[in-house]
Structures are given as structure tokens and as C-alpha cells.
matplotlib code that plots the C-alpha trace (Angstrom):
import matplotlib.pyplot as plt

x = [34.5, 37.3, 39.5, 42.8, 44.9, 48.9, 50.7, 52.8, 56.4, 58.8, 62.5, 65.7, 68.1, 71.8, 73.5, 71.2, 69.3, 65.2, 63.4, 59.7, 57.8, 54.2, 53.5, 50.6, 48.6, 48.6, 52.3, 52.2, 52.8, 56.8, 59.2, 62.6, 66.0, 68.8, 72.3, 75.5, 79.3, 82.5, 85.6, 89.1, 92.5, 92.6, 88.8, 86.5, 83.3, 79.6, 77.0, 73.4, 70.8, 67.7, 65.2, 67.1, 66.7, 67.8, 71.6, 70.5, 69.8, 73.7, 75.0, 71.7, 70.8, 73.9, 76.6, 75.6, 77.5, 79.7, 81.6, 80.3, 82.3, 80.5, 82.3, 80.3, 80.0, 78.4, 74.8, 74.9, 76.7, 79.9, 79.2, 81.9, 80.8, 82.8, 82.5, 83.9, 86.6, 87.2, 86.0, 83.7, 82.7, 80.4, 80.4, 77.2, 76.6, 72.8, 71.1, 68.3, 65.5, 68.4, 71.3, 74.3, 75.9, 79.2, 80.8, 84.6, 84.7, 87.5, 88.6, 87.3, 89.9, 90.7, 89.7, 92.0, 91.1, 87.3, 87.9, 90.2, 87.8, 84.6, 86.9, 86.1, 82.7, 79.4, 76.7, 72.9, 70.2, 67.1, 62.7, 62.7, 65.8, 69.6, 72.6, 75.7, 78.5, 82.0, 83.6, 85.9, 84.7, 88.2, 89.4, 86.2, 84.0, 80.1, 79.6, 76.4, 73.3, 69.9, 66.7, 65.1, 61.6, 60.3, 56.5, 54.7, 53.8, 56.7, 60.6, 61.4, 65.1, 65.2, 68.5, 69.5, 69.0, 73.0, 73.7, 71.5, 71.6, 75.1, 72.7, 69.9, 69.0, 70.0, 66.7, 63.8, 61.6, 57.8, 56.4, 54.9, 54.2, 57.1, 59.4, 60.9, 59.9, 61.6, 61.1, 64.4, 64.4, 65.2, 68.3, 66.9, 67.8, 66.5, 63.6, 62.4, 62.7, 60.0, 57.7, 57.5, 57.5, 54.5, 54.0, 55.0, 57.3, 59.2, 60.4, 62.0, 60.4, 62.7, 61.1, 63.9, 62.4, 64.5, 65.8, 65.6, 65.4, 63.1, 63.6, 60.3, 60.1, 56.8, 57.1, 55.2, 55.5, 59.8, 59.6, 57.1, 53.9, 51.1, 51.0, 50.0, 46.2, 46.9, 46.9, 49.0, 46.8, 46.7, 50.5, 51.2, 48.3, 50.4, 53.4, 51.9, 51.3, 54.9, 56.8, 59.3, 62.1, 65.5, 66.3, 70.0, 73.4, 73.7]
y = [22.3, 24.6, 25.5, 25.2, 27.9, 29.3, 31.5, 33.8, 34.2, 37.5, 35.9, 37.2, 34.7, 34.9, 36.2, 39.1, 38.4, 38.7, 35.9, 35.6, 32.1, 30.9, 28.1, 25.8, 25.6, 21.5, 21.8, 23.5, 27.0, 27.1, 28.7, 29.5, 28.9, 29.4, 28.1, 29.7, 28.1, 30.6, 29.2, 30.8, 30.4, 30.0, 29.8, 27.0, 27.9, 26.7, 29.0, 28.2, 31.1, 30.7, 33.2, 34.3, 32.3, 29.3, 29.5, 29.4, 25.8, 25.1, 25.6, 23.6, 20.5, 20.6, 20.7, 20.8, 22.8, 25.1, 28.4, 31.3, 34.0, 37.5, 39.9, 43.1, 43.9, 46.6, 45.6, 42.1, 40.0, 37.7, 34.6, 31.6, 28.7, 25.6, 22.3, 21.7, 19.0, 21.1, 18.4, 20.9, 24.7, 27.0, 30.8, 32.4, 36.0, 37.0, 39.9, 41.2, 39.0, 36.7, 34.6, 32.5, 29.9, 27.9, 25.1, 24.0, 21.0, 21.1, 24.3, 27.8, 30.3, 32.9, 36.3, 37.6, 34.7, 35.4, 39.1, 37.6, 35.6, 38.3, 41.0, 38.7, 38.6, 41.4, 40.4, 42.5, 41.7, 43.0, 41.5, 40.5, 38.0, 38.2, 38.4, 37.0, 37.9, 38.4, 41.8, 40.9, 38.5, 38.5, 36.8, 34.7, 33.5, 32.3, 29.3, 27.8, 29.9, 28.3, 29.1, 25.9, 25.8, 23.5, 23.0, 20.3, 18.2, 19.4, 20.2, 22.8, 23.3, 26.6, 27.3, 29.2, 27.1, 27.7, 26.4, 23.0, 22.1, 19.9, 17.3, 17.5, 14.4, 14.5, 13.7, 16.1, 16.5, 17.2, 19.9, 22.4, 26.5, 26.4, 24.8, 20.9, 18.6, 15.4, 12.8, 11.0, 8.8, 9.4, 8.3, 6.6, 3.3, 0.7, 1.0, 4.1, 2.8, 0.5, 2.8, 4.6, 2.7, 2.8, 6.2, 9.3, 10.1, 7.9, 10.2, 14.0, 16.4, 18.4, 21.6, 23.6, 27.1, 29.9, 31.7, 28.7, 25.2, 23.7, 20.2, 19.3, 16.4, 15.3, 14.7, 11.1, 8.1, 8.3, 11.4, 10.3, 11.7, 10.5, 9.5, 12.5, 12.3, 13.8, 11.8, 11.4, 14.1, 16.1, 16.0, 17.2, 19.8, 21.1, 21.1, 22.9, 25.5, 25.8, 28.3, 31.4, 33.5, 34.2, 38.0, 39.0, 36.5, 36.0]
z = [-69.2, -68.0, -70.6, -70.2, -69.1, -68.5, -66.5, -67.5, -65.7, -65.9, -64.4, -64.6, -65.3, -63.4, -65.9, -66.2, -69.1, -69.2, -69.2, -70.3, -69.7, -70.7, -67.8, -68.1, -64.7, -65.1, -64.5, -60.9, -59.3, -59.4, -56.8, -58.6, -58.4, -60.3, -60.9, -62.8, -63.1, -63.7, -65.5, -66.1, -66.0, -62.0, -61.7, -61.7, -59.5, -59.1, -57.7, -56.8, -56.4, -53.9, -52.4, -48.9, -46.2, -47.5, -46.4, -42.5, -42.9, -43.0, -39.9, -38.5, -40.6, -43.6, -41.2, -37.8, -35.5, -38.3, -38.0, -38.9, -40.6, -41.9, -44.2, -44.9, -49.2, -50.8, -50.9, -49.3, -46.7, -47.8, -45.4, -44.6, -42.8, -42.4, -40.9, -37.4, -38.9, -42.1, -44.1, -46.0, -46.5, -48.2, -49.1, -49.0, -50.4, -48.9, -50.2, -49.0, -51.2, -52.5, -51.8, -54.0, -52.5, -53.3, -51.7, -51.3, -50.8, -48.1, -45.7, -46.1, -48.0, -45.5, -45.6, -48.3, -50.3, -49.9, -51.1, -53.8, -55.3, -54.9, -56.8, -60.3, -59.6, -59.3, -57.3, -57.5, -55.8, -56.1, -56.0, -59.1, -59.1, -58.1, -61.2, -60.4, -63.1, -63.5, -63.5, -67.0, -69.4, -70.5, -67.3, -66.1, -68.3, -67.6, -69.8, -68.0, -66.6, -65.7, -64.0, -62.2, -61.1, -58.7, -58.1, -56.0, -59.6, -61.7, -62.2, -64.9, -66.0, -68.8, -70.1, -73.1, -76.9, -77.9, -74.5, -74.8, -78.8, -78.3, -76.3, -78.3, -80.4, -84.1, -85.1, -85.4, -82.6, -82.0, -83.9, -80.5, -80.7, -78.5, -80.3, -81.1, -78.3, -77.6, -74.8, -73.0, -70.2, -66.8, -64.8, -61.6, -59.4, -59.8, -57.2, -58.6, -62.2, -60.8, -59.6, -62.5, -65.2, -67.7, -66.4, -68.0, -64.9, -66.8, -69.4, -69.3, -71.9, -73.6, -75.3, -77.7, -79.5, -80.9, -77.3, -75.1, -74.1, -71.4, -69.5, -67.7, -65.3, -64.0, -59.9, -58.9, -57.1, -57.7, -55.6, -52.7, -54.6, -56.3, -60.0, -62.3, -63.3, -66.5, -69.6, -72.5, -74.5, -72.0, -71.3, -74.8, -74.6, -71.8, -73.3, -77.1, -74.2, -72.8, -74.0, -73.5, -74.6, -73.2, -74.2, -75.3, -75.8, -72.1]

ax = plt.figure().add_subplot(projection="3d")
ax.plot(x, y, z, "-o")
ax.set_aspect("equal")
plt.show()
């Protein structure tokens, strides 16, 4: 028999902070994302962080046909593109491994508007992940940072613990290495619902330790694949085996 082994991950969240993962193999090979959202007292801003490349799809499959509008920064591009009826926008800031995206909602600010809003923020790129954060904590503040992994049998959400204990249930969870573990259902319609019930695609698993807190969703027939093969034991094998830590306050 083949024991049972996990990979271990070296990310670097969006704030900046290190972040060091144990990954079971059962769960998948991940590629990894990130999100970040800025608030202030004329600033209210969601960002979504992807390996480059991603952003070209926009003017091609998002919203067909779309300006284009490129604004030289130190170290990356500053990239407008909005819809041919103004109905929606997105600013793109592509690095050369990386890129953050935002979206408007309605018409792209103009130029001095662009430049306004990228004077609150600092944006590095480098291999081992992209940080996005703002130039004052005074002014802007950074309230929600996560890294999200998709793999072809598994979604993996890791925030930071002091961000995720309001949601957690009162109750004690699971006992793990990693930390508490607690299962909650999953919002789906009701077709999916159907397709996955009696299955453990069913449930989200919620991992809590010291540093961080991981949300794990097991891909199946809901999301066009095949039913996981693992078993209940095996599942929480998996999970005693899931762990990580989220380095410094950010």
C-alpha cells in the first residue's frame, strides 16, 4: 500500500505575508489565485490576483469587442478596458508573472482618475506571487486577504484565523493536527443539491489552526465531474494532513 502523502506549498498571500501549506495529494495539484478588498473613507475596492495572462480574455470572451487603454507604471502596466455601451469596465495592473484586476461596474474613470486611485495603492510583482497594498494604512485599510486554490478535484479558500473566527460555529469542532474542523453545507440550486446529495460534495470543510483558516470544497458531479472515490476515512485522513501557517498580522 502507498502511504499517504502531502505537498508542501510556499505562497505569498496579497497582503505580503508568508504563507506555508502542507497539501494532501488526494486533494489535487492547485493553481493559485488570490483576492484582496480596500476600504476607506472614499474607497471601497475589490481586487482579484491571477498568474498573467488571464486579463486577455476580456476584451475576447468577457466583453467582446472592448477598449483598450494602457498607462505605463513603474514595474507593470495600468490597463482600462471598457465595454462598447459603457455598461461595464475593468482595470487591470499586469506584471510580468502576475496581474490584479478590478471591475466598475459602469464607465472607466479617466486617466486622472486611474492615477488617482493607483497613488493609494503599491503594486509588486515578482515568481513567487504578486502583493497588492495600500501606500497609508491610515487612509486605506485592507480588511480581507485570501489565497484560493483551485485543482481539478478540489477548491481551497486560506484566509487568516482573526479574519474567519466571526463565522465560525460556537461549538467546538474536530479535533485535527491542523486545527478545529467543522463541516457546513453548501449553497447550491436546486439541481445541484440533487446531484450531490449523500455525497461529501455536499458539505464545505472548514479547517481553523492558530495562523489560519482553510475552507475546502470537494469538486464532483455539481461541477461537471465525477464523484470523489475517496471515502469518508479517507476524507478526514486527508484533512488530519491539511495544514499551514500565515506568518505576521497581515
Amino acid at each position: 500500500m502507498v502511504a499517504a502523502t502531502s505537498r508542501a506549498v510556499s505562497l505569498i498571500a496579497p497582503s505580503g505575508a508568508p504563507v506555508e501549506l502542507e497539501v494532501p495529494e488526494e486533494f489535487g495539484e492547485f493553481r493559485w489565485f488570490g483576492t484582496t478588498r480596500f476600504a476607506g473613507p472614499r474607497m471601497s475596492r475589490q481586487f482579484f490576483l491571477a498568474p498573467l495572462g488571464q486579463h486577455r480574455a476580456i476584451p475576447t470572451h468577457v466583453m467582446p469587442g472592448a477598449s483598450e487603454r494602457r498607462q505605463p507604471m513603474r514595474g507593470y502596466d495600468a490597463i482600462v478596458y471598457e465595454a462598447r455601451d459603457r455598461s461595464d469596465s475593468a482595470l487591470v495592473l499586469a506584471g510580468p508573472h502576475h496581474e490584479a484586476t478590478t471591475w466598475f461596474g459602469g464607465p472607466a474613470p479617466d486617466l486622472l482618475g486611474v492615477t488617482t486611485m493607483l497613488s493609494s495603492f503599491r503594486y509588486a510583482d515578482a515568481p513567487g506571487g504578486a502583493t497588492l497594498t495600500p501606500l497609508s494604512s491610515l487612509l486605506v485599510s485592507q480588511p480581507d486577504v485570501a489565497l484560493i486554490g483551485h485543482s481539478e478535484e478540489a477548491t481551497l479558500i486560506v484566509r487568516r484565523s482573526v479574519d474567519v473566527l466571526p463565522s465560525l460555529p460556537e461549538w467546538a469542532g474536530f479535533a485535527l493536527p491542523g486545527g478545529e474542523l467543522w463541516r457546513a453545507g453548501r449553497v447550491l440550486d436546486d439541481r445541484g443539491a440533487a446531484l450531490v446529495a449523500g455525497t461529501p460534495h455536499r458539505w464545505r470543510f472548514v479547517l481553523a489552526g492558530e495562523s489560519l483558516a482553510m475552507d475546502l470544497v470537494l469538486l464532483g458531479p455539481e461541477s461537471g465531474r465525477a464523484p470523489t472515490s475517496l471515502s469518508e476515512d479517507r476524507i478526514v485522513d486527508a484533512l488530519g494532513r491539511l495544514s499551514g501557517r500565515w506568518a505576521g498580522g497581515r
